[in-house]
MDTraj code that builds the backbone (N, CA, C; nanometers):
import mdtraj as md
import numpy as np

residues = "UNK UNK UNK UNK UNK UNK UNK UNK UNK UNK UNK UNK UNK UNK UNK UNK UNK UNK UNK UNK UNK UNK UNK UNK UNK UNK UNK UNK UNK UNK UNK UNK UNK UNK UNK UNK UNK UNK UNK UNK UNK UNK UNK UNK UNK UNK UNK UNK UNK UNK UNK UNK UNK UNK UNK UNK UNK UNK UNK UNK UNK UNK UNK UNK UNK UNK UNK UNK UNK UNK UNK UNK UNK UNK UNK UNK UNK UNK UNK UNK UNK UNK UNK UNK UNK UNK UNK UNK UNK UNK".split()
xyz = np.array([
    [5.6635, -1.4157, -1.6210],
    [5.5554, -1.3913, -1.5269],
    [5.4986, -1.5226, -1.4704],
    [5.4815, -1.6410, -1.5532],
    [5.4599, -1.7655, -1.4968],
    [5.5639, -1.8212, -1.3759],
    [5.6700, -1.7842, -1.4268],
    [5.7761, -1.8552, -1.3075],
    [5.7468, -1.7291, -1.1321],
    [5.7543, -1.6050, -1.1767],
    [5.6892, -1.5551, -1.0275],
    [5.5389, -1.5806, -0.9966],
    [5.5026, -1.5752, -1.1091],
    [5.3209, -1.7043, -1.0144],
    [5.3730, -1.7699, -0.9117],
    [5.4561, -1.9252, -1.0210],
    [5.4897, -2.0386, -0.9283],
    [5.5546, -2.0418, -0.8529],
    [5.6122, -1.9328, -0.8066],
    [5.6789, -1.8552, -0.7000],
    [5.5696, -1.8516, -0.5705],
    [5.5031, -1.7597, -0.6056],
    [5.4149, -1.6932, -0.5161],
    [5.3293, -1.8163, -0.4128],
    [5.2933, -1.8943, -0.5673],
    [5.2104, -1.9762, -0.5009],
    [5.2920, -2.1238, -0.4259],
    [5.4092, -2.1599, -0.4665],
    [5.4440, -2.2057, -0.3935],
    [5.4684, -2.2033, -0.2203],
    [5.5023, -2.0577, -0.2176],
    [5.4831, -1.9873, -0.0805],
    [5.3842, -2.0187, 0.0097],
    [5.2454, -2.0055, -0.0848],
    [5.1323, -2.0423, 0.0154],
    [5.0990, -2.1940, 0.0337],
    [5.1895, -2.2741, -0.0577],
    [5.1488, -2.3881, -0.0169],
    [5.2339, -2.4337, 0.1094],
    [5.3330, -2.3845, 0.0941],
    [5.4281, -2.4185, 0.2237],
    [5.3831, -2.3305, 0.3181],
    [5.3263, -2.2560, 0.3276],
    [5.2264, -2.2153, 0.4508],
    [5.1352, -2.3229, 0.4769],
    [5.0386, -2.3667, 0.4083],
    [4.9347, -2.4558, 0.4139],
    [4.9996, -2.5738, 0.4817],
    [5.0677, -2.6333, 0.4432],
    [5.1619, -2.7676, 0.4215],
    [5.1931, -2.7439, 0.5774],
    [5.2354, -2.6235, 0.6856],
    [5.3559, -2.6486, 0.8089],
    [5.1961, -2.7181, 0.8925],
    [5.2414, -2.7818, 0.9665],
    [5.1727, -2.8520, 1.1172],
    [5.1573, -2.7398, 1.1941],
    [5.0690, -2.6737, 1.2423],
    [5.0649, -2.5870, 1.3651],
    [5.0982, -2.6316, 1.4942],
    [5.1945, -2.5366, 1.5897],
    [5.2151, -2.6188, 1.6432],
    [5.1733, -2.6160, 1.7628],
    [5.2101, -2.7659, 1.8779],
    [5.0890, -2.7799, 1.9791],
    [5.1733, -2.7255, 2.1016],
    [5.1077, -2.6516, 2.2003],
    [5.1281, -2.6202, 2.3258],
    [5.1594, -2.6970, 2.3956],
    [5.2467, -2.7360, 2.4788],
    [5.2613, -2.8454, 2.6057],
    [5.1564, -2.8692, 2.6894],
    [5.1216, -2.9940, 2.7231],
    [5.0237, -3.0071, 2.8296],
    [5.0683, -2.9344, 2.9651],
    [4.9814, -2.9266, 3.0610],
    [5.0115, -2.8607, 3.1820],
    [5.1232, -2.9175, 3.2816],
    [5.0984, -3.0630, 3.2555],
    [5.1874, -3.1214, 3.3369],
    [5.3337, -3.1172, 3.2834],
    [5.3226, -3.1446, 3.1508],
    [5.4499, -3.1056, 3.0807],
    [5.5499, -3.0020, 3.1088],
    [5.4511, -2.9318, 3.1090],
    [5.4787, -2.7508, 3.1754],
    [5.5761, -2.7253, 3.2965],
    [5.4751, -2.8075, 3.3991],
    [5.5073, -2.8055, 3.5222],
    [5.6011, -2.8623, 3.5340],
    [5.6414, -2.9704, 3.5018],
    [5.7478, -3.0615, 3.4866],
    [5.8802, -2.9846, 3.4031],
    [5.8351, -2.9381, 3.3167],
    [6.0049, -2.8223, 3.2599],
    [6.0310, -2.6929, 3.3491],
    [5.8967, -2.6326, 3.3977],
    [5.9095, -2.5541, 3.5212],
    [6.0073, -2.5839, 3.6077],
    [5.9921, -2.7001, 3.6873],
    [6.0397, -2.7440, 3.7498],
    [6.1627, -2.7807, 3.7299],
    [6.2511, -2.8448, 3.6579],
    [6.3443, -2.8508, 3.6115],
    [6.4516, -2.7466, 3.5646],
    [6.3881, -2.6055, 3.4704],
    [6.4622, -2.5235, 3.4988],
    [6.4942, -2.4527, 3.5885],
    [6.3771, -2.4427, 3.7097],
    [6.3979, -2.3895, 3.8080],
    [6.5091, -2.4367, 3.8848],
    [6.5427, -2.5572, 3.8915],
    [6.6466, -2.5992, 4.0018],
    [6.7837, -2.5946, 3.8972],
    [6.7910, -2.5997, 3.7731],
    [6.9218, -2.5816, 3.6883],
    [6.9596, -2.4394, 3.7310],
    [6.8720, -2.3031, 3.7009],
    [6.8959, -2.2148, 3.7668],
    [6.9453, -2.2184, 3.8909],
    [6.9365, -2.3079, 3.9953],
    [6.9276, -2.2865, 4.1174],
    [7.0951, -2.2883, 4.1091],
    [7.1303, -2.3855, 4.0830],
    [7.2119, -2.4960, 4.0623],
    [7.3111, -2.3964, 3.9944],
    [7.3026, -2.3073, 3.9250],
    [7.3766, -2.2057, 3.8292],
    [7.4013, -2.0491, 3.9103],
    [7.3256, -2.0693, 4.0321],
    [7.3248, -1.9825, 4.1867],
    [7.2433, -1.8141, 4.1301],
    [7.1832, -1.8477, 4.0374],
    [7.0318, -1.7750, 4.0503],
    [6.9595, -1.7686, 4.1679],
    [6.9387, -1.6564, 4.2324],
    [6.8803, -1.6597, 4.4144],
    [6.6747, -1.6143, 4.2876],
    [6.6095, -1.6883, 4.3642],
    [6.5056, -1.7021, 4.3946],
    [6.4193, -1.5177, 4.3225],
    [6.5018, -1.4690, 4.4232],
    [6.4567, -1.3147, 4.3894],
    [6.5265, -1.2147, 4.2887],
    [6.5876, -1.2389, 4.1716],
    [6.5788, -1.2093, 4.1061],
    [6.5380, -1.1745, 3.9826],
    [6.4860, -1.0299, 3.9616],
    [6.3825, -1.0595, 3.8519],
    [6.4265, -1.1528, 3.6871],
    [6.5912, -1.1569, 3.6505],
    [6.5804, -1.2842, 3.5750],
    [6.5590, -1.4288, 3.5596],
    [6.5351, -1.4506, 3.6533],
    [6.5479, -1.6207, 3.7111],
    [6.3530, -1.5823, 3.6780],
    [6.2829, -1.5217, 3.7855],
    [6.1147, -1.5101, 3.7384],
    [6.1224, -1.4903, 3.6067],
    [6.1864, -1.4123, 3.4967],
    [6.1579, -1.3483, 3.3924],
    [6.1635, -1.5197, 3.2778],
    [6.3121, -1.5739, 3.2753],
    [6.2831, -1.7139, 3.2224],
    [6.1763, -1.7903, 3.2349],
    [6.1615, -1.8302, 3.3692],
    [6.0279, -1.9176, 3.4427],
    [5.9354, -1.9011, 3.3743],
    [5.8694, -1.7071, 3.3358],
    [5.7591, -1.6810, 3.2887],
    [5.7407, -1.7146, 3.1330],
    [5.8725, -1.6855, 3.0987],
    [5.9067, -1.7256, 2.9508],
    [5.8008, -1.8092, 2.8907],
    [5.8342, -2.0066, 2.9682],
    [5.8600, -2.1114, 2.9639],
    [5.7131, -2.0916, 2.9105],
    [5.5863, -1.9915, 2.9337],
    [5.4769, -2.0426, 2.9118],
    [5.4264, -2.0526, 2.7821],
    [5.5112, -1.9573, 2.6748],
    [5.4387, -1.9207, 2.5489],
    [5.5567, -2.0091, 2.5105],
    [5.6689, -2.1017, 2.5223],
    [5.7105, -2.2160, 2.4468],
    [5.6288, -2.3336, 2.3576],
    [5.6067, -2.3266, 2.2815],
    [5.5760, -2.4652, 2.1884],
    [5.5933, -2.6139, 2.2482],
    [5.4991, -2.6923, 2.2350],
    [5.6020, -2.8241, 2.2502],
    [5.7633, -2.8594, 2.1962],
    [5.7609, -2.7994, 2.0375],
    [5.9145, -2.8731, 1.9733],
    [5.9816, -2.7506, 2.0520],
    [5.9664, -2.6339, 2.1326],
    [6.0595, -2.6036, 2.1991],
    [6.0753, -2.6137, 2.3304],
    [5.9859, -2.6961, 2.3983],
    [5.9434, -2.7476, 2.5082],
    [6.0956, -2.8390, 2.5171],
    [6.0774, -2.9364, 2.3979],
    [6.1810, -3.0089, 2.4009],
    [6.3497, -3.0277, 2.4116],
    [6.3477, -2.8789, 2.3092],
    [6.4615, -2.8113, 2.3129],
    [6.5216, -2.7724, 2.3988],
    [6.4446, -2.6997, 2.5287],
    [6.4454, -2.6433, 2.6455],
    [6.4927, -2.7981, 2.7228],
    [6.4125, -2.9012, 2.7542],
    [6.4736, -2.9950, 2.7667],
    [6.6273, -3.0188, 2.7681],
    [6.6712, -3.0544, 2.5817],
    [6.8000, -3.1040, 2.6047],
    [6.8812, -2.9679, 2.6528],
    [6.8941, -2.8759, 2.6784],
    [6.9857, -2.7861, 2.7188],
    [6.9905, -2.8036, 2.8341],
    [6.8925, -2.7984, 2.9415],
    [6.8223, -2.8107, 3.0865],
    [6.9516, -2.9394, 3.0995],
    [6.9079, -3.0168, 3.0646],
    [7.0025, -3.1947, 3.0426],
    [7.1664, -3.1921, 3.0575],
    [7.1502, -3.1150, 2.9265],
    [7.3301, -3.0733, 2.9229],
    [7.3955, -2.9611, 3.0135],
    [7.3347, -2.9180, 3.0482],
    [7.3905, -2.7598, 3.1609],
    [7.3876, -2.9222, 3.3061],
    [7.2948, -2.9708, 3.2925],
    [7.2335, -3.0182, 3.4631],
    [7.4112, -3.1554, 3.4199],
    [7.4188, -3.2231, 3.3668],
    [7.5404, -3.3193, 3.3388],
    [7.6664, -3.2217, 3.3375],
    [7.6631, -3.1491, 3.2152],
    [7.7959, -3.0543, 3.2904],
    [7.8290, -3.0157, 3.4245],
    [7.7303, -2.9721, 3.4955],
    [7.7413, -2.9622, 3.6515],
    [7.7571, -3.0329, 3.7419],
    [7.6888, -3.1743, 3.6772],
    [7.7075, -3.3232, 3.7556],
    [7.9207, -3.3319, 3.7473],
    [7.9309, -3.2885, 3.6521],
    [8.0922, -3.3683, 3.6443],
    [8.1287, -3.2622, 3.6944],
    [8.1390, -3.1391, 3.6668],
    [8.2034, -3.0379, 3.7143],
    [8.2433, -3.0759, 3.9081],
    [8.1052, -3.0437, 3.9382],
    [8.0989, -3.1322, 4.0893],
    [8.1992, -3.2633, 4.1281],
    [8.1696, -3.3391, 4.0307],
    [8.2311, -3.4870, 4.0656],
    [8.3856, -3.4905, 4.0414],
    [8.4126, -3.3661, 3.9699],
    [8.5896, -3.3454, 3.9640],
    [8.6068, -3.2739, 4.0506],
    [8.5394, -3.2213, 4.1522],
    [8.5815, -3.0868, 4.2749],
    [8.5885, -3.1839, 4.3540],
    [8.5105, -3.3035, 4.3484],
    [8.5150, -3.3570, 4.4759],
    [8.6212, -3.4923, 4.4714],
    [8.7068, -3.5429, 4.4249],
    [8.8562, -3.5847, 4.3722],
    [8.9336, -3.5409, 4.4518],
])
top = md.Topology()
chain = top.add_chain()
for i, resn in enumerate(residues, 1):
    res = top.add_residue(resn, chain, resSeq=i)
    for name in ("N", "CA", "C"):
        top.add_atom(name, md.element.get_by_symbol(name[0]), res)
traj = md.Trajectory(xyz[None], top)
């Protein structure tokens, strides 16, 4: 019975223990907004479709550490496309 105590309570300390985490500033925001918006573009998502708005809206309840995340993918889709391009045009 002691070892599921120190069970239990270990649990809540690693609750206690995580960092909550912080929201992106606005500009931050705007700035990954922006960025996925034109990767979409770029991926020939037209403007008016309700998935292309439905991501966008996503972007707002993201975290910063997934702010970031969102980032490197945004990065790697936008460079894959850079070369993809730069071998069509060869």
């Amino acid at each position: 019975s002691v070892m599921i105590y120190a069970y239990e309570v270990s649990g809540m300390i690693r609750i206690k223990t995580q960092k909550p985490t912080s929201q992106p500033t606005d500009a931050a925001y705007l700035k990954l907004k922006q960025y996925v918006a034109v990767i979409l573009d770029r991926l020939g998502m037209a403007n008016r479709l309700p998935l292309r708005n439905r991501i966008l809206e996503r972007l707002t309840v993201l975290n910063e550490k997934d702010t970031h995340l969102i980032q490197s993918i945004v990065k790697a889709l936008s460079d894959h496309l850079d070369q993809s391009n730069s071998g069509e045009n060869k």
